[in-house]
N, C-alpha and C positions, 0 to 999 in steps of 0.2 A: 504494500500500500504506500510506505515510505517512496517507494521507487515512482511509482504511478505517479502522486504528488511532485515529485520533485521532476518528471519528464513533461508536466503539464505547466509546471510553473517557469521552465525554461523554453518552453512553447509560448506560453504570456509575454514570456520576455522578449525573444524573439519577434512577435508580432508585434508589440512597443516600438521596436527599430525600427520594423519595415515600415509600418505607421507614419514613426519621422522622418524617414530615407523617402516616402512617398512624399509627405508634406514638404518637403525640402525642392524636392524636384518641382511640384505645382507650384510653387514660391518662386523659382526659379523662371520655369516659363511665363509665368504671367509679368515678371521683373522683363525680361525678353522682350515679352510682346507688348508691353507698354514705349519699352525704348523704340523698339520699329515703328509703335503708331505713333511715338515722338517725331521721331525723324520721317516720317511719310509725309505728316502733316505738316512740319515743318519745308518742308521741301515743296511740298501743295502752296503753301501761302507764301513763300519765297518765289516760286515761278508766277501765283497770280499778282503779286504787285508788280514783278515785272513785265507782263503784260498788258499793267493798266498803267506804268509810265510810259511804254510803247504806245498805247493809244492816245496819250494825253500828249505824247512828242507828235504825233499824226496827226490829232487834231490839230497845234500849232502849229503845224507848216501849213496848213491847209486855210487856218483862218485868217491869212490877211489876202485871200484871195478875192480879184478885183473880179465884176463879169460887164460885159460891154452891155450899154443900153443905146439901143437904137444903130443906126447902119454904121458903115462907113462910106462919109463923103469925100471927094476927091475933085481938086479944081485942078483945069488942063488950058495950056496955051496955045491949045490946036494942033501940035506933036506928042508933048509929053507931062505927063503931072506934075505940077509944082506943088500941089498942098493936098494932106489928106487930114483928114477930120472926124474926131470919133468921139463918144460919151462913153464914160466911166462912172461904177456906183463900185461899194463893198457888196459880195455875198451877204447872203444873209449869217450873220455870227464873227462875220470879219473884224478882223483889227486894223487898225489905222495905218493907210499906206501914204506914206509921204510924195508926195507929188511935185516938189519945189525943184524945177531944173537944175535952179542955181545955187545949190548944194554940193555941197562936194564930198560928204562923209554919207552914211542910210540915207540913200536917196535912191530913185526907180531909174533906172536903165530901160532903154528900148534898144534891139539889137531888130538890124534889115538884112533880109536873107533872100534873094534870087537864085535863079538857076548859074550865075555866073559873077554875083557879088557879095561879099557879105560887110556889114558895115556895126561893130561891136556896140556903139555908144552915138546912138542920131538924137542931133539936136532936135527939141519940140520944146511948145511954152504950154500954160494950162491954163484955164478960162473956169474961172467958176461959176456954175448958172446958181446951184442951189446949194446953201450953206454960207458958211463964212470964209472970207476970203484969204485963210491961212495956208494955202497948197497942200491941206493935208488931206488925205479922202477919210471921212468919217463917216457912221450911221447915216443913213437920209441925205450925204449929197451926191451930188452930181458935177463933175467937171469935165472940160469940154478938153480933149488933148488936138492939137494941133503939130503937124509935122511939116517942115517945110521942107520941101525936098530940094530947094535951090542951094540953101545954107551946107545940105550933107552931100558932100561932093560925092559922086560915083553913080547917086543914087537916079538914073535914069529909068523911066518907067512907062513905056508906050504903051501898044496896041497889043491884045494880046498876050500879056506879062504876068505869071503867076510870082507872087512875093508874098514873103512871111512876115510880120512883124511881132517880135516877142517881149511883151513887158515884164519887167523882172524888177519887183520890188525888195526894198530888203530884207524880209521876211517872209515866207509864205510862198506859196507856189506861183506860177507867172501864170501871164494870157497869151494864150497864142493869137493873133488874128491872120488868117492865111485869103487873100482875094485872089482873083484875075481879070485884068481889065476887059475891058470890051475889042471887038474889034476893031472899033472907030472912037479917037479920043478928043473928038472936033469938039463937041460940046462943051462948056465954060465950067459945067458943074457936071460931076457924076456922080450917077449913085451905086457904090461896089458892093452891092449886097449879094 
């Protein structure tokens, strides 16, 4: 009976260990699996902030972007255009694009692109209809750009003539405006729509 007792009470004991050797181990994995869901999570909300400064850099290039309102005009000396003439507003959500030619630091650039010339930095002046008359394009106005094509040497433009003209502010994405003239450029005033 001694024996029995004492073969069962070292089976008690036994099972005590395995008990804690069990315990020990679930202690263990769940310590484990806490740190992973640390670092999973971790790693989740480190890639989504950086794709919502990625968004918020997208959105500022995007928002000083200008869109043309209304055509583009163009007066001709009976060969070739002297002057082209266009309206500017901000998108909607845009930031303020400087428009003052005679600037020499953030200020807008127009670059002229033909099939056979390209001209980096064309003079033009800006005519304000609606707003104030700071050269700066803000919410709500409207300024008229004016190109003189006499003043930017090269820039010849007859009958028939596709050309680019790209506005490039200093922030935010440009405008493209790409025309082609007519076949006949007799007329005093045209309309390049």
């Amino acid at each position: 009976m001694k024996l029995v007792q004492r073969l069962i009470q070292r089976v008690r004991n036994e099972q005590g260990i395995t008990g804690l050797e069990t315990a020990i181990v679930l202690i263990a994995f769940v310590v484990v699996a806490a740190v992973f869901a640390f670092v999973v999570l971790s790693t989740g909300l480190f890639s989504s902030e950086r794709s919502k400064e990625t968004v918020y850099a997208g959105l500022a290039k995007t928002r000083g972007t200008m869109e043309l309102t209304g055509g583009v005009l163009a007066t001709s000396n009976g060969t070739q255009l002297t002057r082209l003439t266009f309206d500017v507003t901000l998108a909607a959500g845009g930031d303020s694009v400087n428009l003052d030619p005679a600037t020499t630091s953030n200020r807008t650039v127009i670059t002229y692109i033909d099939s056979g010339f390209t001209l980096s930095s064309v003079v033009y002046t800006t005519t304000t209809i609606t707003g104030n008359a700071d050269k700066l394009l803000e919410q709500g106005e409207l300024l008229e750009i004016n190109v003189d094509l006499t003043q930017n040497a090269g820039m010849a433009i007859g009958a028939n003539k596709t050309f680019t003209l790209e506005i490039k502010p200093p922030a935010g994405s440009y405008m493209v405006i790409q025309r082609t003239t007519p076949a006949s450029v007799a007329r005093t005033i045209i309309d390049l729509n």
